[in-house]
C-alpha positions as CSV (number, residue, x, y, z in Angstrom):
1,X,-188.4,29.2,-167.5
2,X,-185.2,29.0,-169.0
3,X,-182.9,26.6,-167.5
4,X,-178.8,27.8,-166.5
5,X,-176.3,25.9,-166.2
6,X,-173.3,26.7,-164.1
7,X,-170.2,27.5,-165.8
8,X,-167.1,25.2,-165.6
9,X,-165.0,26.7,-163.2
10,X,-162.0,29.0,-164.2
11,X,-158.7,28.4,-164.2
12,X,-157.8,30.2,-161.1
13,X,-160.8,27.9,-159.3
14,X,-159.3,24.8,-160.6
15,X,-155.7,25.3,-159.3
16,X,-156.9,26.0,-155.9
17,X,-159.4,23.1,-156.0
18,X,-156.3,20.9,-157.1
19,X,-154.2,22.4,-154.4
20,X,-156.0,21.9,-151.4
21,X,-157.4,18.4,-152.3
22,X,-160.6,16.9,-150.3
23,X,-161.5,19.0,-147.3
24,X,-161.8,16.2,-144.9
25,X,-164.7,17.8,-142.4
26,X,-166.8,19.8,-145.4
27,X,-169.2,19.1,-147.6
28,X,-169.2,19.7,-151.5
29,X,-171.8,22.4,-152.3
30,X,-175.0,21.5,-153.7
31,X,-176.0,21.4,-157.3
32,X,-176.7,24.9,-158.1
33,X,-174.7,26.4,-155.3
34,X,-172.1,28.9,-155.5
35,X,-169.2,29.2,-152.9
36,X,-166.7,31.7,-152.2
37,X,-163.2,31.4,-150.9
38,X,-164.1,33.2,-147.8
39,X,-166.5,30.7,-146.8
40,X,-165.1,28.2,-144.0
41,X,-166.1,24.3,-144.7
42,X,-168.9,23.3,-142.6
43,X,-168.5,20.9,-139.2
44,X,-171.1,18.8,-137.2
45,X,-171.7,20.6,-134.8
46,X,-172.2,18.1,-131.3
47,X,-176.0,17.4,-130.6
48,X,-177.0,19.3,-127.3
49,X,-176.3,17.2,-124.1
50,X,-173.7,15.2,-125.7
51,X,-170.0,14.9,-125.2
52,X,-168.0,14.3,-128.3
53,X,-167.2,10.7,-128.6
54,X,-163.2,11.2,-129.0
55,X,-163.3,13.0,-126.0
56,X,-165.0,10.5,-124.4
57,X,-163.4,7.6,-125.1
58,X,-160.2,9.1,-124.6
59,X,-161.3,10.3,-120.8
60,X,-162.6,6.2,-120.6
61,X,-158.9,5.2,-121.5
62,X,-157.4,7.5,-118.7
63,X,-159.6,6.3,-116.0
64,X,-159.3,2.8,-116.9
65,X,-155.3,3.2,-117.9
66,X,-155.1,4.7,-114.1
67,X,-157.4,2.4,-112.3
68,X,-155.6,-0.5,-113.8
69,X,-151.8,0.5,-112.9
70,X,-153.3,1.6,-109.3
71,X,-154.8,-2.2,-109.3
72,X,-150.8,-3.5,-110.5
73,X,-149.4,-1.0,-107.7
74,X,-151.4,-2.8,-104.8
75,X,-150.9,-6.6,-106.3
76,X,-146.8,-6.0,-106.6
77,X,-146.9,-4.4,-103.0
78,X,-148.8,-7.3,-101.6
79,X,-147.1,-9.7,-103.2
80,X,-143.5,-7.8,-102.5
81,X,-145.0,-8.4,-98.7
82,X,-146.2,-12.1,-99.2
83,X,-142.1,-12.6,-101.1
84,X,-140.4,-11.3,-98.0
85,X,-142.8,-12.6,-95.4
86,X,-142.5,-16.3,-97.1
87,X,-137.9,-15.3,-96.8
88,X,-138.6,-14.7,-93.1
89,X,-140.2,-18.2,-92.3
90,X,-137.5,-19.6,-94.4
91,X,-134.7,-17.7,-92.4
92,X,-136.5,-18.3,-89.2
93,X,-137.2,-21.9,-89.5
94,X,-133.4,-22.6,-90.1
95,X,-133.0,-20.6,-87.1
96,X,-135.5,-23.2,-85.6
97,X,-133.8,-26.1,-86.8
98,X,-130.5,-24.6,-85.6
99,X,-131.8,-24.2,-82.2
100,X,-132.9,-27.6,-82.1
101,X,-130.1,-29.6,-82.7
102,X,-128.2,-27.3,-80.1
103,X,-130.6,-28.0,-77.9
104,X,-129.9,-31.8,-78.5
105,X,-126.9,-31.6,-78.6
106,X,-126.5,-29.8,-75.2
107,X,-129.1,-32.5,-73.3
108,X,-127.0,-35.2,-75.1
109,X,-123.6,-33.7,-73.3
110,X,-125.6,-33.1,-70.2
111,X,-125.8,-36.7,-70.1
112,X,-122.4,-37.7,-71.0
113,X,-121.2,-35.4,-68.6
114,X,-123.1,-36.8,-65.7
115,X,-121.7,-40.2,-66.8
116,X,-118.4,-39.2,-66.8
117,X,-119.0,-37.8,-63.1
118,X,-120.5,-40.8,-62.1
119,X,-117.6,-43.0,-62.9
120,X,-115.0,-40.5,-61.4
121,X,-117.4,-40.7,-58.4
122,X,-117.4,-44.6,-57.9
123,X,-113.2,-44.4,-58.7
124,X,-113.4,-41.8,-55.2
125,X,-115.5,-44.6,-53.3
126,X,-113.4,-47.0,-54.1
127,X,-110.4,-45.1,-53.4
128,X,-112.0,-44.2,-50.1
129,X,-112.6,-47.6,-49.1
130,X,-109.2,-48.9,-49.6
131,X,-107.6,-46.1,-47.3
132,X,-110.7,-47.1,-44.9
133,X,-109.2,-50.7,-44.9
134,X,-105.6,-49.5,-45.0
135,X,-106.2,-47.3,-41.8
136,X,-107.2,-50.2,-40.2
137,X,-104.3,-52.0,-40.6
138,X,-102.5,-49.4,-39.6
139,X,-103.9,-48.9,-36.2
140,X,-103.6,-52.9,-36.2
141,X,-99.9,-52.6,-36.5
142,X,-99.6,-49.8,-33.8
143,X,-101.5,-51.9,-31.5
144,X,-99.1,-54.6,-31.8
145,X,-96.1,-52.7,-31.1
146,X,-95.0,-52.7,-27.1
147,X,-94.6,-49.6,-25.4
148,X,-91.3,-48.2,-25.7
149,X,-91.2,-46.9,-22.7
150,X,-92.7,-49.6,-20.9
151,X,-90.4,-52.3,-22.8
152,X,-87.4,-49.7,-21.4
153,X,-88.6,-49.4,-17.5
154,X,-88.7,-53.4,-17.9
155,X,-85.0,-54.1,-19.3
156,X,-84.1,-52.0,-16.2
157,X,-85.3,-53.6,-14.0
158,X,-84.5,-57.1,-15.5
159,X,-80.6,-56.0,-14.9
160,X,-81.1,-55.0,-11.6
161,X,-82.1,-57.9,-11.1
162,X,-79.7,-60.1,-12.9
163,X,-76.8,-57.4,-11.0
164,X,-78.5,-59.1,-7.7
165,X,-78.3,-62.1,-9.0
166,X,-74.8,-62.5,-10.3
167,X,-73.4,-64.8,-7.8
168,X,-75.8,-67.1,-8.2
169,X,-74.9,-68.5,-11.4
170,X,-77.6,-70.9,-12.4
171,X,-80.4,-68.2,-11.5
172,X,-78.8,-65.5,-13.8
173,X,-78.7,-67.8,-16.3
174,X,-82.2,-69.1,-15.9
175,X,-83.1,-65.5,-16.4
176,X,-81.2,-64.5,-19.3
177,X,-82.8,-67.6,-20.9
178,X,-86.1,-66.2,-20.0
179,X,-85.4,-62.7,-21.4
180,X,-84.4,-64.0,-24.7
181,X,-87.4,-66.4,-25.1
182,X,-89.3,-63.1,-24.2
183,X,-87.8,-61.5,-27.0
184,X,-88.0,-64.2,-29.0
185,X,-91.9,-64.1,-29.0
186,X,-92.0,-60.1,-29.5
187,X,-89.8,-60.3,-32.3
188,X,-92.3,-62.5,-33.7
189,X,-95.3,-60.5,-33.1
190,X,-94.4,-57.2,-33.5
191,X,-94.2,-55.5,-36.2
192,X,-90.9,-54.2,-37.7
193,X,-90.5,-50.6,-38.0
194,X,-90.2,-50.8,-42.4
195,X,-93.7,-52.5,-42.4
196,X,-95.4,-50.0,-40.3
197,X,-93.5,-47.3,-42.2
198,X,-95.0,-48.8,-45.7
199,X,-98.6,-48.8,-44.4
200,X,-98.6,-45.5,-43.3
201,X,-97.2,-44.6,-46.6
202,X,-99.8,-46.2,-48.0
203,X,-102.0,-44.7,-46.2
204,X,-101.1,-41.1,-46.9
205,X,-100.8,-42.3,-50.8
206,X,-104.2,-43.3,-50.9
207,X,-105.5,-40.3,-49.1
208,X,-104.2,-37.8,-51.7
209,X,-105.9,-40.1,-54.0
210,X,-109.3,-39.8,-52.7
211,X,-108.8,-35.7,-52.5
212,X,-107.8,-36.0,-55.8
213,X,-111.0,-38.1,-56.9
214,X,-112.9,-36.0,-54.9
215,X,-112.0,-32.8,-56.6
216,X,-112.0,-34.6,-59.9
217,X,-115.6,-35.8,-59.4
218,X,-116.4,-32.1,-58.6
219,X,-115.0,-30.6,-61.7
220,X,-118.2,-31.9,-63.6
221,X,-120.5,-29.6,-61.7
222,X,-119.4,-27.0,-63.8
223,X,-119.3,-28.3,-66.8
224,X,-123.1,-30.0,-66.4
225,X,-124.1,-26.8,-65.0
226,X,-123.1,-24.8,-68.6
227,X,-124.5,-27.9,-70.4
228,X,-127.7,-27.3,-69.4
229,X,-128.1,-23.2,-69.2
230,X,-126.6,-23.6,-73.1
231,X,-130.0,-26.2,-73.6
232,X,-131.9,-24.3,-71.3
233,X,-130.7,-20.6,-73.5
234,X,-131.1,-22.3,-77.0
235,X,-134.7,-23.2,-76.1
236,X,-135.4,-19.3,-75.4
237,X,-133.7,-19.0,-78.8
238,X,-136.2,-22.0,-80.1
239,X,-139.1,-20.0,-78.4
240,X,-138.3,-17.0,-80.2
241,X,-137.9,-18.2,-83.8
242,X,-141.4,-20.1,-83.4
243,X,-143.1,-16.9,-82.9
244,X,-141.5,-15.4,-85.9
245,X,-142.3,-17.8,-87.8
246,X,-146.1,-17.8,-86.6
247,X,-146.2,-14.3,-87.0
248,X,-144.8,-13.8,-90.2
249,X,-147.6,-16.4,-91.1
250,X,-150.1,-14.3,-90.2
251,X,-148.6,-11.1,-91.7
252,X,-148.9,-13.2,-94.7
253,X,-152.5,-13.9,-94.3
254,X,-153.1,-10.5,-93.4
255,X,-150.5,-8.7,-95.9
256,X,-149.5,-6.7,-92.4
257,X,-146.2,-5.0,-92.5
258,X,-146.1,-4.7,-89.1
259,X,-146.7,-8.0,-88.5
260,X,-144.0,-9.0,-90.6
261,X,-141.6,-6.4,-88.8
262,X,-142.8,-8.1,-85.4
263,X,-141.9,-11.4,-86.9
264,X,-138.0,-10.3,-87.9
265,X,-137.6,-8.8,-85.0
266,X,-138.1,-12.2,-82.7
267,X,-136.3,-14.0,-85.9
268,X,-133.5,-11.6,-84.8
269,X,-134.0,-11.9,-81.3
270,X,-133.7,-16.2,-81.4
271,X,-130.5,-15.5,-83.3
272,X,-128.8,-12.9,-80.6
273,X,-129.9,-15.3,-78.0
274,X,-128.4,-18.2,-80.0
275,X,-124.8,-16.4,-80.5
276,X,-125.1,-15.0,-77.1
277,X,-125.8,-18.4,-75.4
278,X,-123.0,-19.8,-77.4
279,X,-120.2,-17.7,-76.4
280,X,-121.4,-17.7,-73.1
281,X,-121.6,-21.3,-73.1
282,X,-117.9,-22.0,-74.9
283,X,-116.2,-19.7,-72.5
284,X,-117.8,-21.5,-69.1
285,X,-117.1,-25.2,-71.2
286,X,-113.3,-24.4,-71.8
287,X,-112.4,-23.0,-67.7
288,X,-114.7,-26.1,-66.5
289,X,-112.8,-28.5,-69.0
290,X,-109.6,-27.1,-68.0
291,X,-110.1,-27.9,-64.2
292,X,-111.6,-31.2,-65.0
293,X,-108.2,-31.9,-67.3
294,X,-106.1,-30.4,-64.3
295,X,-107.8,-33.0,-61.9
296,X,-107.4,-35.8,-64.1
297,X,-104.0,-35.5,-64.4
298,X,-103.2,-35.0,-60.5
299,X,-105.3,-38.3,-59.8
300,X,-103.4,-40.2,-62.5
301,X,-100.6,-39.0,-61.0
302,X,-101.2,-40.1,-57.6
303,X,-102.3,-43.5,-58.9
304,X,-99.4,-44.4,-60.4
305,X,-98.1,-48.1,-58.9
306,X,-94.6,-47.7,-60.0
307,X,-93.5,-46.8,-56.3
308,X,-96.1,-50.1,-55.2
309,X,-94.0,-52.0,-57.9
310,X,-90.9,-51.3,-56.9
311,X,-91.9,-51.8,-52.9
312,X,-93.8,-55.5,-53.7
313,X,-90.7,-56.4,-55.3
314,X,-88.3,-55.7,-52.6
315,X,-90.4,-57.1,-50.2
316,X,-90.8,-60.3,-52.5
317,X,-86.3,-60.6,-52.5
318,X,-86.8,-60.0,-48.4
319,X,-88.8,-62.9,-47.5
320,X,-87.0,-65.0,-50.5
321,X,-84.0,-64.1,-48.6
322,X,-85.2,-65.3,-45.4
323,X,-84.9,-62.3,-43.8
């Protein structure tokens, strides 16, 4: 047998050889075979039953690449939820704190008020007792006092008398001695007509006073009464803002939206209460402050003792005077 060799190859061969380099799927043909140009380079072709393993791996990615941004989308939604449930209980429990102090605030003034009544109330007693006492002296006085008309019917009939009498000289004069002894003694015991005008002065000064007292002492009604609906509203408002906090607690727990839309809505419902009570509140506080103002003043007013002053000392230069 003779043995061939194959021939090196041509010119043209070797410049398409150069040109198109190392076929990167292909094969170089065997010792002893011939190839054409028209022949395509041979591929693997996939064993049967068997996806190709680019394919595969690339599928893997996807379904991993999507499950794990699906997994990112549900952790940044539940903790968006957990972020803005955790701002509500933070809102709320100033809200809570708020309410709170209000409602100390308003038990504290309840208190003060009451106070302030009670003092106003013992000024009324006392003013009541003294024009008690001062009536008393009063009707005292007019008891002393003679009859007018009776003292006049007498003094007639005295100088009928002392006309019957005229001749008989020592008589009339034992009489006229006896009316001015009479006289004498009344003038002593009756009252004069400036000291029975003073007490009922007196009388009807201290009388306005206790109205006065009375209707000051009154006057706190109101404002006790807005003191404690203002603590009474603010608890409602104390009420509501612990339920949102609770609830947004458990919409937390939960990662429920609706829980945490239940939740702001009583957060928003303590504060409405909480600006509602206070307007409310201020406007009944400032009409009730203004009549209690109003009915300070009048009983100061009435209680001034510059007319007393001015009567003691008169009365002190009267009986100085001997008069």
């Amino acid at each position: 047998m003779s043995e061939t060799h194959d021939a090196p190859p041509s010119g043209d061969h070797a410049e398409k050889h150069e040109h198109h380099g190392h076929e990167p799927h292909g094969h170089s043909p065997a010792h002893g075979e011939t190839r054409t140009a028209g022949d395509a380079p041979a591929t693997h072709a996939p064993a049967p039953g068997h996806a190709p393993a680019h394919g595969h791996d690339a599928g893997h990615g996807h379904d991993a690449g999507h499950g794990h941004g699906h997994g990112h989308g549900h952790g940044k939604d539940d903790s968006g939820l957990g972020r803005k449930a955790g701002f509500t209980m933070a809102c709320v429990g100033m809200l809570l704190a708020l309410c709170s102090a209000l409602v100390g605030a308003k038990r504290v003034e309840v208190i003060a008020s009451m106070v302030e009544q009670t003092n106003t109330s013992s000024q009324y007693h006392s003013v009541s007792a003294k024009h008690r006492v001062l009536q008393a002296q009063l009707q005292n006085l007019h008891a002393r006092r003679p009859d007018p008309v009776a003292i006049e019917a007498a003094d007639k009939e005295v100088a009928s008398i002392e006309r019957k009498l005229s001749d008989q000289a020592r008589s009339a004069l034992t009489l006229r001695t006896v009316r001015l002894g009479t006289k004498h003694v009344l003038n002593a015991v009756t009252p004069t007509q400036e000291d029975v005008d003073r007490f009922a002065w007196l009388v009807m000064k201290f009388a306005d006073q206790r109205e006065a007292a009375k209707e000051w002492a009154e006057s706190y009604d109101e404002v006790i009464e807005a003191h404690k609906e203002g603590a009474e509203h603010y608890e409602w408002g104390q009420i509501c803002a612990e339920l949102g906090i609770v609830i947004a607690s458990v919409s937390m727990l939960f990662k429920s939206k609706k829980a945490w839309l239940l939740s702001v809505a009583f957060g928003l419902l303590g504060a409405g209460v909480v600006a509602w009570t206070f307007t409310t509140t201020s406007a009944m506080l400032e009409h009730a402050k203004h009549r209690t103002e109003a009915c300070s003043r009048r009983y100061v007013a009435l209680s001034s003792e510059a007319a007393d002053d001015a009567a003691d000392e008169e009365l002190i230069k009267i009986v100085e005077g001997g008069h």
